[in-house]
N, C-alpha and C positions, 0 to 999 in steps of 0.2 A: 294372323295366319293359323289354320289349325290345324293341330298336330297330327301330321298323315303317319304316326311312328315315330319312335324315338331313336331308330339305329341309321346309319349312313348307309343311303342306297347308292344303284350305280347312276353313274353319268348326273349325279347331283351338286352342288356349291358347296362349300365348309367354310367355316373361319377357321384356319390356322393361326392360334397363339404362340410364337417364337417363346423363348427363356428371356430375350431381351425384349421382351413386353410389343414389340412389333408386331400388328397383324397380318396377315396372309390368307388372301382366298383361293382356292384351287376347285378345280373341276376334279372329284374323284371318278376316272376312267379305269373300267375293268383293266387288267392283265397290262398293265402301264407301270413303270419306273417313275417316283416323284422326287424330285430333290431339289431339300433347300438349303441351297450353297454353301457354306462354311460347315452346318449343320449333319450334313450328311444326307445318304439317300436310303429309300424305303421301297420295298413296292405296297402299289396302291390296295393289292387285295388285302394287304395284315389291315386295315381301314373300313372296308366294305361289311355292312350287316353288323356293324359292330355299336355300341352306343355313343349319345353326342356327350360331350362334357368330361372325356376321360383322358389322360395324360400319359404318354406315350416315353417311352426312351430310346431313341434309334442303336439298335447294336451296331457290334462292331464285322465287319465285313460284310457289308449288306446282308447282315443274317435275320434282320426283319426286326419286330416292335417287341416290345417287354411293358406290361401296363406297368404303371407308378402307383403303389397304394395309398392311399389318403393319408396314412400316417408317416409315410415317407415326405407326401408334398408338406404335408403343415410343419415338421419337421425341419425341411430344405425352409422355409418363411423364416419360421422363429428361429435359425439359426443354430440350432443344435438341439441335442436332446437334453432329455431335464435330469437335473444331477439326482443320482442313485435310482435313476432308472436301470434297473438290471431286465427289463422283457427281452423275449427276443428279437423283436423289430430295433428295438435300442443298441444291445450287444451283440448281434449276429455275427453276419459277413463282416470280411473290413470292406466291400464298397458300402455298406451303409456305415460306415464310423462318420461320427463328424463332432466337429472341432467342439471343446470346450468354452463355453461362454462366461463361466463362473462370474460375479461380482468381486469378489474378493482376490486378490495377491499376494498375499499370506500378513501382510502390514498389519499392525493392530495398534489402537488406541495405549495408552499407562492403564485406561480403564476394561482393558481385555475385549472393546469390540475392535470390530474387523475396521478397516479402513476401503472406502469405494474407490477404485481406478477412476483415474483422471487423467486430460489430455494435455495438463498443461507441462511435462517434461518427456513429452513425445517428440520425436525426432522423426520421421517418416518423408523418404525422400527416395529415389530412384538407386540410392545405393543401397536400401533396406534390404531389396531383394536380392541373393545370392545368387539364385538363375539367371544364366546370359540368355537373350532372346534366340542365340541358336538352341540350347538346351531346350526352350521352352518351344522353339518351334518340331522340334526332333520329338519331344514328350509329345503333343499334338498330333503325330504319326503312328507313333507307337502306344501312346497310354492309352488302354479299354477303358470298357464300367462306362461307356458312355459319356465320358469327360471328367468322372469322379474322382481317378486315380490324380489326373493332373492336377484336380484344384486342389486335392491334396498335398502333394508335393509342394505349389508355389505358398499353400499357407505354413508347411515346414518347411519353407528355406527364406521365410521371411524372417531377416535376424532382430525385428521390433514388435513384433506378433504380442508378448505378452504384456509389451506397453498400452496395447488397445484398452479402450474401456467397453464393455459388452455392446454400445449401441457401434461405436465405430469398426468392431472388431464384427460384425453383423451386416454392417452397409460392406465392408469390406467381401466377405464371402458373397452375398450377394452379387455383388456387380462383378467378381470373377466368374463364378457362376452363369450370370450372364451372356458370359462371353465365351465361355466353353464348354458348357452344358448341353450336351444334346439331348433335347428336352425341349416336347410341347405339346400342346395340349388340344384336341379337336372341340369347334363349338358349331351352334347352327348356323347358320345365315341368314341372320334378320334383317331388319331396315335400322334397327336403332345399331347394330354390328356393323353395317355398312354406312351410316353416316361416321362411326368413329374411326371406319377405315378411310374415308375418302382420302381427308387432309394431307394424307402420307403418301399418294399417287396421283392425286389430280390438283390442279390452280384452284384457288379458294374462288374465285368471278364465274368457275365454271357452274357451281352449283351452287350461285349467290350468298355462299359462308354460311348455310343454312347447319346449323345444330339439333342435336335430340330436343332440346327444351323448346326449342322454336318448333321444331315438329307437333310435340305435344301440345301446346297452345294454342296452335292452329287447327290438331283437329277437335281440340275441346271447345273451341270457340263457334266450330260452324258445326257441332252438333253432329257429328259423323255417326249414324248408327245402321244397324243394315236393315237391305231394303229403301234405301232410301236412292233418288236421283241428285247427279252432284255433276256443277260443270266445273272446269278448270283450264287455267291457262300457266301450265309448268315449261318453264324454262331452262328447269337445273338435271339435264338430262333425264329426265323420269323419277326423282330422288320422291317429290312429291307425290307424284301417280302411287309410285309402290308402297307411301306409306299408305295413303287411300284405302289402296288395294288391298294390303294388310290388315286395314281394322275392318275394314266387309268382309274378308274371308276369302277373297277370292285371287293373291296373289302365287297361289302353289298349287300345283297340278295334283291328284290322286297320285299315291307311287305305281298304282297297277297300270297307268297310261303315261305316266314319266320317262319310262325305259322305250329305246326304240323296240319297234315289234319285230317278230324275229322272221325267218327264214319262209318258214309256211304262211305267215297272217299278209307279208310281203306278195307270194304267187297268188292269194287269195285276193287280194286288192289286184292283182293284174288280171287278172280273168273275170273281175266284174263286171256286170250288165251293163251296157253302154246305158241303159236307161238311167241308171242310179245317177252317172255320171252326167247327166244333163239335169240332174231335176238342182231346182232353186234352191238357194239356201234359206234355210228355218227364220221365221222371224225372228229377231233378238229379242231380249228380254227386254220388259220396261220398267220395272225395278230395279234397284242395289246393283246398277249399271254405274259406270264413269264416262261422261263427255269431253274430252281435250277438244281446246283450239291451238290447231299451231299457223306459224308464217310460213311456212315453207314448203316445199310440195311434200317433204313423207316428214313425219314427227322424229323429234329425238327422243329416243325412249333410251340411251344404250343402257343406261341404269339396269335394265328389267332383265338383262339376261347374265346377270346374274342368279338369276329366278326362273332360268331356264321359256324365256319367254323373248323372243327376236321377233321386233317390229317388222323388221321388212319380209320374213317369212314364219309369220306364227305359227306355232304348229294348234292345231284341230282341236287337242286334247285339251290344252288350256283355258283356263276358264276365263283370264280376258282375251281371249279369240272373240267370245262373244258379247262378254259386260264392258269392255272399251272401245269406245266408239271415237273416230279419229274424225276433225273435218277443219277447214281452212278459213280462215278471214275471209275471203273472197266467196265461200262457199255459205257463210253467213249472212254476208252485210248483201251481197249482191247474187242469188244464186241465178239470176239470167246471165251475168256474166261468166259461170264458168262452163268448161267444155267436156266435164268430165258429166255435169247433170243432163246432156242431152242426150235424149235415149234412142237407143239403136233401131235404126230399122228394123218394124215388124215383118216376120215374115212366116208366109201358109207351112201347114207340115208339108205340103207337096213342094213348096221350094226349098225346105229343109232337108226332104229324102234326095231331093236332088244334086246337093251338095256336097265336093269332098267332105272323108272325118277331118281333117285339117281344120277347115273351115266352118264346119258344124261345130269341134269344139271352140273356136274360138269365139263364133258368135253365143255360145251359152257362157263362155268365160267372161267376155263384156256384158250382156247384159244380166249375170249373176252381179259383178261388179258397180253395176248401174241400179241393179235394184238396192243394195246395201249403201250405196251413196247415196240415195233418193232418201231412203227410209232414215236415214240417220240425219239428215239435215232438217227432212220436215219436222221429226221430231225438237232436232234442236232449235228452229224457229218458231216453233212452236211454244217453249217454255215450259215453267212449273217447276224447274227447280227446286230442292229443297237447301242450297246453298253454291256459294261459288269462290272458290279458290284462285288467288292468284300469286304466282312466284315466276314474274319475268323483268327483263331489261327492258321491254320497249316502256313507252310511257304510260303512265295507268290512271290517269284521267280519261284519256280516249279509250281504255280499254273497258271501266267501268260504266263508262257511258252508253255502251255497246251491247254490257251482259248483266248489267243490272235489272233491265226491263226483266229480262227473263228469267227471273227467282220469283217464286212465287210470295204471296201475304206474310210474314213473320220470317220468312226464311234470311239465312245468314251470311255476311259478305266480309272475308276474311281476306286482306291480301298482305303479305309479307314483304320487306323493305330491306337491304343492306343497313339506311342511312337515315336519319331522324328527317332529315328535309324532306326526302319523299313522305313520309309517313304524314307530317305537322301538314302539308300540301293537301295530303287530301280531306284532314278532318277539317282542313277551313272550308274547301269545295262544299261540303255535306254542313258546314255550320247553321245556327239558328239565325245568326247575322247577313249569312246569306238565300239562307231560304224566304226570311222574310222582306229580301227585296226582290225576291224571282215573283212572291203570291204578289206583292204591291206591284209590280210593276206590270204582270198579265192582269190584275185586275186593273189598270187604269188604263191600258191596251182596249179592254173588253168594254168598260164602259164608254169610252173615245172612240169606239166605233174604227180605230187610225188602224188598220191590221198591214204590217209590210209583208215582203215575201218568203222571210223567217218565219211566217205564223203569230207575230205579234210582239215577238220579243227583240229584247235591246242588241245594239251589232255587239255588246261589249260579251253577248254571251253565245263564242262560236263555237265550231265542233269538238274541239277539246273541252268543253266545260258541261259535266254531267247537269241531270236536274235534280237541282239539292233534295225537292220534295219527294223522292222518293225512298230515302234514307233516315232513318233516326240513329240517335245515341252515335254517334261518330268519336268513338275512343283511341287510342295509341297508348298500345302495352309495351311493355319492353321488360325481357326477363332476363338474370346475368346471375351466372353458375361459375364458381371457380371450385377449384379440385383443394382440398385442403390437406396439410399433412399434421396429421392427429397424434403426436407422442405427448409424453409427461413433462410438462414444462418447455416444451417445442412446438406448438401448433401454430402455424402461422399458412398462409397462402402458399400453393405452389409458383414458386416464381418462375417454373420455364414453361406454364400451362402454355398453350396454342395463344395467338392476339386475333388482329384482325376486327370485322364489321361488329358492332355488337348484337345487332338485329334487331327489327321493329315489325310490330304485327300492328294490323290497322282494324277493327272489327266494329260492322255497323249491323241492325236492323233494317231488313226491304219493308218498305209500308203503300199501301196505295192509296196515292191521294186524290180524294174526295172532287169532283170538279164539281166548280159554280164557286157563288159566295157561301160560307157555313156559318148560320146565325146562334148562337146558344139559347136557347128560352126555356121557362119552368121556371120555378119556385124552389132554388134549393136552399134557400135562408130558412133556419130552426123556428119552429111558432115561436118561441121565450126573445128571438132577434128581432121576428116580425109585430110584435104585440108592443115593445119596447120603443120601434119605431112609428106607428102607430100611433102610442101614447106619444110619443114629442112633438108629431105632427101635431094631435090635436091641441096641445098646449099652445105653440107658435102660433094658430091661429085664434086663439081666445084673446091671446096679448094681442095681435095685433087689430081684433074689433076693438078692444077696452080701450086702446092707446086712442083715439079720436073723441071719447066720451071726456075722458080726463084733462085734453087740451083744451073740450066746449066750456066748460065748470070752472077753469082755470082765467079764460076770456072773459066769461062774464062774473067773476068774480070782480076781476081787474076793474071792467067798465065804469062803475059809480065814481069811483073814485078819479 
C-alpha cells in the first residue's frame, strides 16, 4: 500500500490499540463522538490530520486527548523509572511518579552484598489488597490523570507490595494498568493489522484460519510483483484480494479522492451534459489487474471496506473500481449459458432520441454493464496469467482443473489449505507416479487407434482429476510461528498463543506439455567416454575372431593321437 501520508485523514480506518493489548478498528468521521466503552470517550477531531503511531490519554471529562511522550510509554513498559534518576520527566508531576522497582530490600549478605527478592515467602491472595471493590469502584469515578491516580492508590494499599520481586512486582502494574488506563495508541490499517485483528471478531472457517506467515508465503511463492496479471479464487472474505492488492499498490485510494466531494463538485456532477452520462466506460487496464472467480451471483469482498472500498457500490475513485475484475463459474466454464452476457438490443440514435430519459438511461446502464462483462470474461478466457491463487471451501481438484490451463509457461499455482489432507491430495494429483501413467496411457490410446468419447483416456480419470502434465515440482510447505516470551532464564513458548488449523500452502510450476512422442537424440557422452567405449568394443571383437583359431589348433592337435 503506498503511503498517501502519514497523518489520519477524514472518513478513513485506524487500528486502535486498547492498554489491554486489544485491537479496534474505527471509521474516523469528522465532528463525531468515539467511545470505547469502559475507556472512555473522545471526539474524533482531537484524531483527524494528526500522525499514525502516536499514543493518546483520554482526559477527564471529555476534555479531549493529551499525547503520551515516548519517555512516558517506555517508562509505563519497564515499569518505573531508573533509580537516581532526577530529570524532569522522572521527578515531575506526581501523575508521572511511578512505583519503585529496586532489586534489593534492604537484606544483606555477612559479606556486605545485597540480597535479591524472592517469591518464595510471598503470601498474595485477595486479602492483600486493602481496597473494598466499592472503594475501587468509587476511585474509577472520581480519580483523574487518566487512570494513573487509581493504579496508584491500589499499589499503595496493597499491604504485600514490598514482598514482590521487580519482575512480579512489574507484571503486577502492568495488568492493573491494563485494566484502568485510559490509554491508547492509533496505528494504520494494514492487511497484516487486520489478519491480527480478525480472530478477535470473526469464526476462524470464515477466513480459513489464514495467518500473516501464510500470507507471506503465498505471495512469495506466486511471485507477486506489479504490473503483473493474477487470477484468484478467495473465499475468506477478500482477506486474500486485499493482500494482493496491497503488494501491487493498488488497495488505497489517493487522499485527494478519498473524502466525499463537497457541496459545489455535488451541483456540478448534477448539471452535467447528458452526453457525458451516456458515453461507455474506459477500457480497463490489462496490466497489474486482479481476476476473482466467485459462486455466487455478487463476490464476497466484505474484507475491503475496511479499505474504504464496497463491492456492491464501488465508488469511481478507487483503484480497484478498475484493476478487479469480478466474474462467475458459470461465466467461465460456459459463457453461452449465462444471461447476463447477452447483449442488448441494438438500437438507431433516431430510436434513442425517441425514447424516455428513463429508458435512455437505462439502456446505456445495461449495455455499459454488458460491455464490462463481455470484456472481462473474454479476457479471462482468454489466459496468460502470470500466476493463480486459491483460498476456498469448495473442492480444488476441480477448481485447478478449470484454471490451470489459463497461466501462462512458468507461471505459478499457489493454493492454500486449512488441513495437510487437502494439501498431500493434490501433490499426488500432480505426482511423477501419475503423470507417467496419464503419458502411457494417451500414448497407447494413440498408437491403438481405440479413441472413446473422453478423447482417449481411461474412465478412471473424470472431471475432478486435473491433467498431471501440466504441472511440475508439486511441493507442500507448511510454516508454524509461535509468539515466545524472552526474559532471563524464562523463555519458553507463549502458552495461551491462538491454536487452531496450522495451514498448508500447496505450490507448483505451469509447464506446457510437448504433444506427440519426445525422442532424446545427440551425442551428449564426453570424447574421454566415447573413445573408452570404442576401445572395448574393439577388444570384444578381436577375442572373439581369435577364440575359433584356438579351438582349430587345439582339434588338430588332439587328432594323431
Amino acid at each position: 500500500m503506498p503511503p498517501y501520508g502519514d497523518r489520519i485523514l477524514p472518513n478513513t480506518h485506524v487500528l486502535l490499540r486498547l492498554p489491554s493489548g486489544v485491537p479496534k478498528i474505527l471509521r474516523i468521521s469528522p465532528d463525531t463522538t468515539i467511545s470505547l466503552g469502559k475507556f472512555g470517550t473522545f471526539p474524533s477531531n482531537a484524531l483527524l490530520h494528526r500522525p499514525y503511531n502516536l499514543t493518546y490519554d483520554i482526559l477527564d471529562n471529555n476534555a479531549g486527548l493529551r499525547v503520551v511522550p515516548s519517555e512516558e510509554v517506555t517508562r509505563d513498559i519497564l515499569g518505573g523509572g531508573v533509580p537516581g534518576d532526577t530529570t524532569p520527566a522522572a521527578t515531575g508531576n506526581a501523575d508521572e511518579s511511578h512505583y519503585d522497582l529496586s532489586y534489593a530490600n534492604g537484606a544483606t549478605t555477612p559479606g556486605g552484598e545485597e540480597v535479591m527478592r524472592t517469591n518464595r515467602l510471598t503470601v498474595d491472595n485477595a486479602s492483600s489488597q486493602t481496597l473494598s471493590w466499592e472503594e475501587i469502584e468509587e476511585l474509577k469515578k472520581t480519580a483523574g490523570n487518566s487512570g494513573k491516580d487509581l493504579i496508584q492508590k491500589l499499589l499503595a494499599g496493597h499491604n504485600a507490595i514490598d514482598q514482590k520481586t521487580p519482575f512480579s512486582l512489574q507484571k503486577y502494574t502492568l495488568r492493573k494498568a491494563s485494566k484502568f488506563l485510559r490509554r491508547f495508541s492509533v496505528h494504520r490499517l494494514t492487511v497484516s493489522a487486520l489478519t491480527d485483528y480478525l480472530p478477535t471478531t470473526k469464526e476462524p472457517y470464515k477466513f480459513l484460519e489464514m495467518r500473516n506467515h501464510h500470507l507471506a508465503l503465498i505471495l512469495s511463492l506466486a511471485n507477486i510483483v506489479y504490473g503483473g496479471r493474477y487470477l484468484v479464487i478467495d473465499e475468506t472474505g477478500g482477506l486474500l484480494v486485499a493482500a494482493l492488492a496491497e503488494r501491487l499498490g493498488i488497495l488505497s485510494a489517493p487522499p485527494a479522492l478519498s473524502s466525499p466531494p463537497d457541496d459545489a463538485a455535488a451541483d456540478e456532477a448534477a448539471t452535467e451534459p447528458e452526453q457525458k452520462k451516456r458515453k461507455l466506460d474506459t477500457p480497463p487496464p490489462s496490466r497489474n489487474t486482479i481476476t476473482l472467480i466467485h459462486a455466487n451471483e455478487q463476490p464476497n469482498l466484505s474484507l475491503l471496506t475496511n479499505f474504504d472500498y464496497d463491492a456492491n457500490t464501488p465508488p469511481v475513485s478507487h483503484p480497484l473500481y478498475t484493476h478487479l475484475k469480478t466474474l462467475t463459474w458459470l461465466q467461465l466454464l460456459a459463457p453461452s449459458e449465462d444471461l447476463t452476457l447477452i447483449p442488448p438490443p441494438t438500437c438507431t440514435s433516431e430510436e434513442l432520441a425517441a425514447l424516455k430519459p428513463g429508458k435512455r438511461s437505462a439502456y446505456y446502464r445495461k449495455l455499459r454493464r454488458w460491455q464490462k462483462v463481455s470484456t472481462t470474461v473474454a479476457d479471462a478466457r482468454e489466459g496468460g496469467y502470470d500466476a493463480v491463487l486459491v483460498a476456498a471451501h469448495i473442492s480444488i481438484p476441480g477448481v485447478l482443473k478449470a484454471v490451470v490451463p489459463l497461466v501462462k509457461g512458468s507461471g505459478q499455482v499457489v493454493v492454500y489449505t486449512p488441513s495437510l489432507e487437502q494439501a498431500t491430495e493434490l501433490s499426488d494429483l500432480y505426482s511423477s507416479v501419475r503423470r507417467t501413467a496419464w503419458i502411457q496411457k494417451n500414448n497407447s490410446d494413440t498408437q491403438s487407434n481405440n479413441t472413446s468419447e473422453n478423447g482417449g483416456k481411461n474412465e478412471d480419470w473424470n472431471d475432478e482429476i486435473p491433467d498431471p502434465t501440466q504441472m511440475l515440482a508439486p511441493t507442500v510447505h507448511r510454516v508454524n510461528m509461535r509468539q515466545y516470551q524472552v526474559l532471563p532464564g524464562r523463555t519458553h513458548p507463549v502458552m495461551t498463543s491462538r491454536g487452531g488449523a496450522e495451514g498448508f500452502v500447496f505450490h507448483g510450476t505451469r509447464v506446457l506439455p510437448v504433444t506427440g512422442k519426445v525422442d532424446a537424440r545427440g551425442a551428449f557422452a564426453s570424447q574421454k567416454k566415447k573413445r573408452k567405449v570404442a576401445t572395448e568394443t574393439a577388444e570384444g571383437d578381436n577375442a572373439d575372431a581369435a577364440a575359433p583359431e584356438s579351438s582349430d589348433v587345439a582339434s588338430a592337435t588332439a587328432t594323431p593321437a
